[in-house]
NUSE-664145 format. One record per residue (C-alpha): x, y, z. Coordinates in steps of 0.001 Angstrom, whole numbers, plus 500000, padded with zeros to 6 digits. Example, Ala and Ser with C-alpha at 12.3 -4.5 7.8 and 13.67 -1.06 7.14 Angstrom:
! residues 2
512300495500507800 513670498940507140 
! end
This chain:
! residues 820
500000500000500000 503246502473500158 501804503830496673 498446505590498627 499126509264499771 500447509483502768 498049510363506094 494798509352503715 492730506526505804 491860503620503914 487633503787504825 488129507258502636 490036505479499451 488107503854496907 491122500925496382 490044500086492734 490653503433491581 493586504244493645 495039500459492057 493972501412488302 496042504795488821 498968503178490371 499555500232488922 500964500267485715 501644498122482138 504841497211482920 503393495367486356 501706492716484463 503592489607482149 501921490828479141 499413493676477405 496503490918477506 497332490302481242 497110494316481749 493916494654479526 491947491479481688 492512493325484819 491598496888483894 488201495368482968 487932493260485841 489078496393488142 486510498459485912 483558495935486491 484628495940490492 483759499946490695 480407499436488258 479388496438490968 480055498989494000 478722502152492559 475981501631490024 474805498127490300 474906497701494287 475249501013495317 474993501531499466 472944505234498520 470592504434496006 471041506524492661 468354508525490715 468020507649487175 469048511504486490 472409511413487933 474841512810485652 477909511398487082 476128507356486949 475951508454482767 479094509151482432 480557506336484804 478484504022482365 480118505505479224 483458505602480387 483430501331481399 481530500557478578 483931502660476191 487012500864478415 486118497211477250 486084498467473629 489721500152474161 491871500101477606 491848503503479302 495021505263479733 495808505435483678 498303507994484134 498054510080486944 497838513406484992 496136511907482349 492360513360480975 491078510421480908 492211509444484337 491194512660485552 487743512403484557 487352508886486042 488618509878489440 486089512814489591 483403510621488684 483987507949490849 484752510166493756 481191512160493308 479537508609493293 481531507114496528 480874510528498217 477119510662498331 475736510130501759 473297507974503430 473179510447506528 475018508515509000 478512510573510736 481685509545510350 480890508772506401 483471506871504760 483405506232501056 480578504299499875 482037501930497306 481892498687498362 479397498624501286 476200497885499120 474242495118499504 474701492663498485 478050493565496608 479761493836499949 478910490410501044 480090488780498175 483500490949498038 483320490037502442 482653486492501385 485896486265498871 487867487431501848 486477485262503973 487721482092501606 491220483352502162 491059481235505222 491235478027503619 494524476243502459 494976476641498879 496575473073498810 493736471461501337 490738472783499921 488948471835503337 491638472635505642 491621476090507872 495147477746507621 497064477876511060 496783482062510924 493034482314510911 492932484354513693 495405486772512615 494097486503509551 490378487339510485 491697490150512511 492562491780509225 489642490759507898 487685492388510204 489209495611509309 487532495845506008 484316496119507950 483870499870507759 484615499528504455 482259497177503012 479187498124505906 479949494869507737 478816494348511210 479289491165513391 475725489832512809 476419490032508999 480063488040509747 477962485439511582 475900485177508356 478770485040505694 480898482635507599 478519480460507862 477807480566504207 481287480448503190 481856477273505722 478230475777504304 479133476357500516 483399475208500702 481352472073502389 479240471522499236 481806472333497341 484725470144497990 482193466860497779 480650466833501657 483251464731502844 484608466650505404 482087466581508606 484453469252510323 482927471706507693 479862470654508057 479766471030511843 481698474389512228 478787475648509929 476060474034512284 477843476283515233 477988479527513401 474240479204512313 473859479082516065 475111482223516348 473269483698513522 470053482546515181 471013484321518289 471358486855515972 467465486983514281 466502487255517684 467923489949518586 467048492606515084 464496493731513379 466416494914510532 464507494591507570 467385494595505262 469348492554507352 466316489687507572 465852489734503598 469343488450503172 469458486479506240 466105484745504333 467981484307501030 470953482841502628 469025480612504486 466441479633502229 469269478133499813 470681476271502815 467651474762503681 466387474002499907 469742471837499975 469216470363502996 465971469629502201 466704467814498732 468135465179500571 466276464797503479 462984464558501878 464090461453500252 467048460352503001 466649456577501793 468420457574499090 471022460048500553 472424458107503604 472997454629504789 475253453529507507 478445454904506317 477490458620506475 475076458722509161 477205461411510489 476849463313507963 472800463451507697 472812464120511285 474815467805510414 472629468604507746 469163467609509259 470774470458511898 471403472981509443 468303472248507706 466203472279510877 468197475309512160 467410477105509146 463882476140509077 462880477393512442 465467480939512164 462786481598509012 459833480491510806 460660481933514337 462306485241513104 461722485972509455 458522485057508974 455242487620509578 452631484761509697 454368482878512509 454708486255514657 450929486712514265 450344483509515902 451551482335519061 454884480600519048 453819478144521151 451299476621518865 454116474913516261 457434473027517251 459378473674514193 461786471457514401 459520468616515234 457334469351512500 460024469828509624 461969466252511001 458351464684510694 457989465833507367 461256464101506169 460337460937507570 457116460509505656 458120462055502333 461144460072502630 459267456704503687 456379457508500930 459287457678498410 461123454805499566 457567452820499857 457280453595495919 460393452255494848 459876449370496743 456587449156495307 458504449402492201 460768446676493177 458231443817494369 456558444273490854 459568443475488685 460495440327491081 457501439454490147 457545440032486573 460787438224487117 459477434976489008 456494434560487222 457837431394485125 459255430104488944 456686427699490674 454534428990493159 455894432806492597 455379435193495724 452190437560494947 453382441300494744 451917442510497718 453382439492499854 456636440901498456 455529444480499077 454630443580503037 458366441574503954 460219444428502308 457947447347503916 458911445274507073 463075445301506419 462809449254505847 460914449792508971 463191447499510947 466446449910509019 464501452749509806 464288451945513374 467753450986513337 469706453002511173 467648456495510755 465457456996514010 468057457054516686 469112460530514632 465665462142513877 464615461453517451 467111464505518594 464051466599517041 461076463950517152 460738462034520170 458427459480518383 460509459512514791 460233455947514442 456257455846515370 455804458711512851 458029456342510264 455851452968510482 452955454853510684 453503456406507277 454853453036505629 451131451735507907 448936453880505734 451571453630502152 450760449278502637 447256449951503605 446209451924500692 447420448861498637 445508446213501101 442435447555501549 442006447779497626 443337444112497333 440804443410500612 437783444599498311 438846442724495131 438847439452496805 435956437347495648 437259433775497089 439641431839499328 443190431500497363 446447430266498106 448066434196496633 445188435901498697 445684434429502114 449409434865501401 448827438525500760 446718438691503894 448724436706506327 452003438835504868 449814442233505955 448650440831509379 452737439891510296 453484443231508658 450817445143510783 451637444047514118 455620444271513701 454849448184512692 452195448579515786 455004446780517314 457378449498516951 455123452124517551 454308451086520810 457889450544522100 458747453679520569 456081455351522307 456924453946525476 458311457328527519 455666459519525060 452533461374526681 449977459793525904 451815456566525514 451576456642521803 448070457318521089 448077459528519109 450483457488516658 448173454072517243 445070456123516054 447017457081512545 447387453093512179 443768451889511535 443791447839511661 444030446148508168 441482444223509079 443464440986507387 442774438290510350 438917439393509560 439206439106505828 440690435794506182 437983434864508417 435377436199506009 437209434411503442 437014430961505307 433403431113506397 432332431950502729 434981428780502118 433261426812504874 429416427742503827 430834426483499986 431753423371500855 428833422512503437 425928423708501571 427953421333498543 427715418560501464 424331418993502139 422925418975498106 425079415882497865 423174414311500857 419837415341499231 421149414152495672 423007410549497122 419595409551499310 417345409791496519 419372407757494973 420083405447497567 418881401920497523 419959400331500737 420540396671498958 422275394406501526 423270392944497872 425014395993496724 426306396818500133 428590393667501184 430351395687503704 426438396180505333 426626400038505220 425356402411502683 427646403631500072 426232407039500885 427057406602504451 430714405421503323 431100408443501315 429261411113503477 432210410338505902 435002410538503423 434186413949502507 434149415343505734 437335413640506118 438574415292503233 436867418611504290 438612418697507442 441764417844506156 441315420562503056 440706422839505907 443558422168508110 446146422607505122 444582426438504418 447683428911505022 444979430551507672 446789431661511477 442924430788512737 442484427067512308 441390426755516084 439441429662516470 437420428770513207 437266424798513628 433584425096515554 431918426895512691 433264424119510490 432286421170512935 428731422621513205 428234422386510058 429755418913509151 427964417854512659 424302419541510978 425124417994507376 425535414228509326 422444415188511523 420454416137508145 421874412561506291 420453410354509801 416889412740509883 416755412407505934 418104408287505508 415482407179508302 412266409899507302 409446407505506122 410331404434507880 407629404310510310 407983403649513793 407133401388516795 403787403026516418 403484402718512710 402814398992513199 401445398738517071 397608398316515946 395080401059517734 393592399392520865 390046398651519707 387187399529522553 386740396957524477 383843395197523722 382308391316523283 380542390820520323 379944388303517624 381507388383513929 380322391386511747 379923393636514896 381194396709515321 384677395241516905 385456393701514425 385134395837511924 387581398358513758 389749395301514405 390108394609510769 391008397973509707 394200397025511405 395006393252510802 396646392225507701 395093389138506055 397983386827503605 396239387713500491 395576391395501595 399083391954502417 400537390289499434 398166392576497555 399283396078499385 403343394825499159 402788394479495368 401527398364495897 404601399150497926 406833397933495691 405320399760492842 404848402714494684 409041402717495398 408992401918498828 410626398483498731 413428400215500405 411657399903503677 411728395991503546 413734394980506409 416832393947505151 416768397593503694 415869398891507102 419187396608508466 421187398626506177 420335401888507492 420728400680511423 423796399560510191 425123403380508704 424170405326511377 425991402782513497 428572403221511127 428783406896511162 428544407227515416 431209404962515491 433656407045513081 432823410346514638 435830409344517540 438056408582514692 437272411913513134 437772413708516452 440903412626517610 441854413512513969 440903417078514461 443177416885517876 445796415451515774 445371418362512935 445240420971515966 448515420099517457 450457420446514497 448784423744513715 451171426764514264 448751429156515936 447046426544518572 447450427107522304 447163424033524697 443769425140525633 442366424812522193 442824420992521938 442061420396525933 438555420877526052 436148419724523285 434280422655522697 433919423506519280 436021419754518413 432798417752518277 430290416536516950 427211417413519052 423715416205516892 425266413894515247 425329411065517939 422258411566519413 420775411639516216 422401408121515636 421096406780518596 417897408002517938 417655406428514752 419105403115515325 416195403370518094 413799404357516244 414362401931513292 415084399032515376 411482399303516841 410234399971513303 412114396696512148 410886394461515346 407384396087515332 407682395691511426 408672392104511382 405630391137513854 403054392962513409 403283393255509559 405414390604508419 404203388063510393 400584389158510554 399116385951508797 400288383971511598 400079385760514423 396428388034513883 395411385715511192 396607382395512814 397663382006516602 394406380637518956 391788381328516573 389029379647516688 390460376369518758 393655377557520542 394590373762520929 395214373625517213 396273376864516704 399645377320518707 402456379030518549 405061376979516333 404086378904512846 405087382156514561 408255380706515628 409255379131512215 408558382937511021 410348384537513631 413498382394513951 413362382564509613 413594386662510185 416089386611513370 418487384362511035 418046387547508003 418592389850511113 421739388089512212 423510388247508844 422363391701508003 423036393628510938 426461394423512289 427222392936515336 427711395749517783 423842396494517278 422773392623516822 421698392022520112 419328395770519900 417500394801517293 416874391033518396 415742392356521897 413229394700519959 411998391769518253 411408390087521134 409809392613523079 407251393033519773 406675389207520113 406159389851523438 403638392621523123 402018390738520076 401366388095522413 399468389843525293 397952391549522462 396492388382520645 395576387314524335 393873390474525856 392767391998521939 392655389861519943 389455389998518614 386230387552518442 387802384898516665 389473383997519877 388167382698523481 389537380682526154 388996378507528910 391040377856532367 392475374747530923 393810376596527830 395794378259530422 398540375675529876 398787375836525990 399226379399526649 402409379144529156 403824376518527156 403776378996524027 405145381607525627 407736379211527238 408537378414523697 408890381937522709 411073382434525319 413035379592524822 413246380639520917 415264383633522071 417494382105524462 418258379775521662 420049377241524398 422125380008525801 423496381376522062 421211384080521989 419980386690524271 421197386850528388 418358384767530344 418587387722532608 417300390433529972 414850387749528408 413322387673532144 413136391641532509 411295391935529258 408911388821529793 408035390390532934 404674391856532491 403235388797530625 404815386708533510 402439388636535755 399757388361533192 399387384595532062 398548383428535745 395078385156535027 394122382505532565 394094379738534874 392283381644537813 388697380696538476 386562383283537460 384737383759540556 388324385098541978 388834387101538708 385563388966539248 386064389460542797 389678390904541755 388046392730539303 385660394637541778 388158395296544586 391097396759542126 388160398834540478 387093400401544021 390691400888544791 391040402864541349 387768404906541520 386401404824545026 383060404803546538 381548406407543559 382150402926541849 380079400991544524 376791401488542788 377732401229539502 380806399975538109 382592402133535644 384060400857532574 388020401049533018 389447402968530238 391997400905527794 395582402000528614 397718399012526912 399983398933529962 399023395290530775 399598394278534347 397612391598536929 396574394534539117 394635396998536429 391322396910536027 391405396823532080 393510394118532303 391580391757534276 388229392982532397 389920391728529278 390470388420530410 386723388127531816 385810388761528039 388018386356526745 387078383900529066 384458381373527348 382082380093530710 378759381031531490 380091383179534816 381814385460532996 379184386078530560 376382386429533189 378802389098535075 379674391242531907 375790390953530904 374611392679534344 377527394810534947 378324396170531075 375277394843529144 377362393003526808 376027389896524908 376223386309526408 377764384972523654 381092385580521894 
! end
């Protein structure tokens, strides 16, 4: 500087000019070299003094003209500089008039280079001097004496400390940028000075001062914010250092313009937004929704790419195991740095990749029509995905508030167990309302040939359990987490499809009543009488019965002959005795399923089959008394009603019935299976038994006896008795005796006197009715529950009893005729 005039202060020199006067040709290598930095030096005063000028200049000022002639002449032809030179001369006057111009404030130095933003950029140039030319990152050892000089300039260029702050950290923020953000040092020495320059906005209102400090910082955060809005593709774990400075400087920035720049946030109170928590939380969702698409992206073209692979993964399967790896990173790698600004960074983060995978599900959700393999994938693969997100949120939320609320609430349930379970019912309602049209189909065409079935069940019954075999085992391989909790809507319905194959495979086959005859009134009368006639409505004579079986069988119902009748006992027994097998199996299938507890195979709710058995039992009940009741009162009709003790019971005994009977027990015993044998035998017995008492006590007025038939009688029934024992092969003595009970009780009546019967008759009659039956004996009503002790009983065998004392007694007391 030894060329400046001595005792001149450099605030009152405008250096370019004092440097184009000075500094001559003969300074520089060569006249190009000379020419480039006149114009430079030229286009340094136009900067300070017309473009950027500290005191702004009316369009009328003569000496702006002329400074714009004389620099736009000078890049056409290179001034001459000497100091006594015209030319010189009138460039020094017009530059001086320019810098001189004042803005009011004392102490006025020259105003050349103290316009905004000119004297920035010249402040920020010298500020770059601190850097090693050789180390473009390094800080040279004399920074401090260097910034001292620095400093200097200040008066100069209108520099103040607050404006520093603001440079430096520019100049620190851009050499950062610059040199290839690798050096962190940078990076944080820029995060410290923005510090200050937010201590800074706090403390001034300067208007001019806040419209650069909003430039400045607006680029810094526009930076900052280009890679933090999409982060997954900006970091990973070898630079997390790195994101950490910049989501400071970018947060920084952010709340300096909100706090302190901006007008809207001073209007409303401060305390209503947390900037920093608000701009962190918008990084984590744009960056999550942009990472979501591109793994969107992604899932589809493995897809695309697997699609000739067996059993390819469905996209949104994909799509919910790689949503689950970046929220497990995210957690990992990313939240432990946004939560510095968002104490819930990772709730915020799987509740935006929650709502990104729900979008997609609940579309997929609504397009399902039916239970497939890809679509229970897809739903299982959202249900694992759902709960390993809530999963986060809620540890994440753990020290929160409200405990995380608030994030839980943004993360509305998928819903995927429920569409499953929709899925599987409408599965489950398929396949048993197929079940039951195959039942309805299969009995109609049913036969129920012993001949056709050599096994002695149904085919029908055979196949009704195989498909609920298979049904249970279809169900049990579904890909479904529910097996247990849906397994009692499936066994209902298998359990009402078996109860609707028993009610349907046994409807029409009569009953123990359908073949017990109606008790006719009790009356004595002779043939043609009214008696008989309601007797005969009932008995079956042989040609009458051949004639209405030749109607049966043309009228289809030859499959309720009693072989045919066998075959059914025989299913039902069949199907009550699988139902174990098929339960343990369902224990079995539960035990090896992945989401069963203990408690869903210890207790059988839901695990069996509840109408099913009793509606087995019920019908091998029912159709074993139809079958007995059947075989004796219809079958054998001709020689029991038709033949046993009419007219001469001496020549009309027993041994017919028995030839019948044992003929039908032998059909019996090769038809029906074993474990139900001895049922249906004992029912046959018990109808021989009741047809007996029934011949005896109503059996019309083709049949009377005396006291001495009395031992025809026993030895029939002995017979009878003896035909079931069958020399101890057949039924336990012990059962034949409980069944043969009441006629036990009853035969002894037939040999009693009938004096004593009448007598018996009166005093049981008293006993029933009291004294109102002393003047007139009532007529006991007819209850079919033989026994020695009833007065309908006893009555009976006074009319059956062929002497002239019981006809005399039932002539006074009941005005019945003498004769039979």
């Amino acid at each position: 500087m030894c060329w400046l005039q001595v005792g001149r202060k450099i605030e009152s020199t405008v250096l370019p000019l004092e440097l184009l006067q000075q500094l001559k040709y003969s300074d520089f290598t060569d006249q190009q070299e000379y020419d480039a930095w006149q114009k430079r030096t030229l286009k340094l005063l136009e900067a300070g003094l017309l473009l950027h000028p500290r005191v702004p200049l009316d369009k009328s000022n003569i000496a702006a003209q002329r400074l714009r002639q004389i620099i736009s002449a000078a890049l056409d032809r290179p001034i001459e500089t000497g100091r006594n030179n015209e030319s010189m001369q009138v460039l020094r006057s017009t530059v001086i008039s320019l810098a001189s111009r004042s803005d009011g404030s004392l102490n006025e130095p020259c105003h050349w280079a103290d316009g905004f933003p000119f004297n920035l950029r010249l402040y920020e140039m010298l500020l770059e001097a601190c850097f090693d030319s050789s180390y473009e990152t390094s800080i040279i050892e004399e920074v401090d004496e260097l910034m001292e000089q620095i400093k200097k300039t200040w008066v100069i260029l209108g520099m103040n400390q607050m404006l520093h702050n603001m440079c430096f950290t520019w100049v620190l923020f851009h050499r950062f940028v610059a040199t290839g953000q690798a050096d962190t040092d940078l990076l944080y020495a820029a995060d410290n000075q923005l510090a200050e320059v937010a201590k800074d906005a706090k403390a001034t209102k300067d208007p001019e001062y806040a419209k650069i400090l909003s430039s400045t910082l607006t680029s810094i955060m526009s930076w900052a914010e280009k890679r933090l809005l999409a982060y997954h593709d900006t970091f990973d774990d070898g630079n997390l250092e790195t994101m950490d400075g910049i989501v400071s400087l970018g947060v920084s920035s952010a709340k300096i313009l909100t706090e302190d720049i901006s007008n809207e946030y001073r209007r409303r109170r401060k305390g209503e937004v947390d900037v920093p928590r608000s701009r962190v939380e918008t990084y984590i969702r744009s960056s999550l929704r942009t990472a979501f698409a591109q793994r969107m992206e992604k899932a589809d073209s493995s897809r695309r790419a697997s699609k000739n692979q067996p059993n390819p993964l469905p996209v949104l399967a994909i799509l919910a195991k790689d949503v689950g790896e970046l929220a497990i990173k995210e957690r990992r790698v990313f939240s432990p740095i946004l939560k510095r600004w968002h104490p819930l960074a990772a709730g915020v983060a799987v509740a935006t990749l929650h709502a990104c995978y729900g979008n997609e599900i609940k579309q997929f959700i609504s397009s399902i029509v039916e239970l497939t393999p890809d679509a229970v994938q897809v739903l299982r693969a959202a249900d694992k995905l759902e709960k390993d997100l809530v999963q986060i949120a809620v540890e994440d939320s753990v020290d929160s508030d409200d405990g995380g609320k608030a994030i839980i609430r943004e993360m509305p349930p998928y819903e995927a167990e429920g569409a499953i379970a929709n899925l599987v019912k409408m599965w489950l309602k398929t396949r048993i309302d197929r079940l039951k049209e195959w039942v309805d189909r299969n009995l109609q065409q049913e036969d129920w040939n012993p001949q056709q079935n050599q096994e002695g069940f149904a085919s029908s019954a055979v196949e009704v359990l195989r498909i609920i075999d298979e049904t249970l085992d279809a169900f049990f391989q579904l890909p479904i987490p529910m097996h247990p909790a849906l397994l009692p809507d499936l066994m209902a319905g298998l359990d009402r499809c078996l109860q609707y194959y028993v009610t349907k495979a046994k409807s029409g086959c009569g009953s123990r009543n359908t073949y017990v005859p109606t008790m006719p009134a009790l009356t004595r009368c002779t043939t043609g009488s009214k008696f008989q006639g309601v007797w005969k409505k009932k008995e079956k004579s042989p040609n009458s019965q051949k004639k209405n079986s030749q109607v049966a069988t043309m009228n289809g119902e030859i499959s309720f002959r009693v072989p045919q009748l066998c075959i059914r006992i025989n299913s039902f027994h069949r199907i009550k005795s699988e139902l174990d097998v098929l339960e343990k199996r369902v224990i079995t299938h539960l035990r090896n399923c992945e989401s069963a507890h203990a408690e869903d195979f210890s207790n059988g709710l839901g695990k069996k089959f509840e109408l099913t058995p009793a509606a087995c039992v019920e019908g091998v009940q029912q159709l074993s008394e139809a079958v007995a009741y059947k075989i004796v009162f219809h079958d054998l009709s001709h020689v029991l009603w038709d033949g046993l003790y009419v007219g001469e019971p001496s020549s009309s005994r027993i041994e017919p019935l028995l030839q019948e009977l044992e003929r039908n027990l032998l059909i019996i015993s090769d038809t029906v299976h074993e474990r139900v044998r001895t049922r249906i035998i004992t029912d046959i017995m018990k109808a021989s038994f009741d047809g007996f008492l029934l011949v005896l006590l109503a059996g019309g007025p083709s049949r009377a006896f005396t006291r001495q038939d009395s031992q025809i009688i026993e030895d029939d029934f002995k017979s009878l008795k003896d035909l079931f024992w069958a020399n101890g092969d057949g039924l336990p003595i012990e059962l034949i005796d409980k069944f043969s009970a009441t006629a036990r009780g009853v035969l002894p009546l037939f040999r009693t006197d009938t004096e004593s019967l009448i007598e018996r008759f009166r005093r049981v009659t008293l006993e029933t009715y009291g004294s109102s039956a002393r003047s007139r004996l009532p007529l006991p009503p007819t209850s079919g529950q033989w026994n020695p002790t009833e007065p309908n009983t006893l009555l009976r065998v006074l009319c059956y009893r062929n002497d002239e004392a019981a006809t005399r007694f039932l002539k006074k007391t009941y005005n019945l005729p003498k004769k039979l």
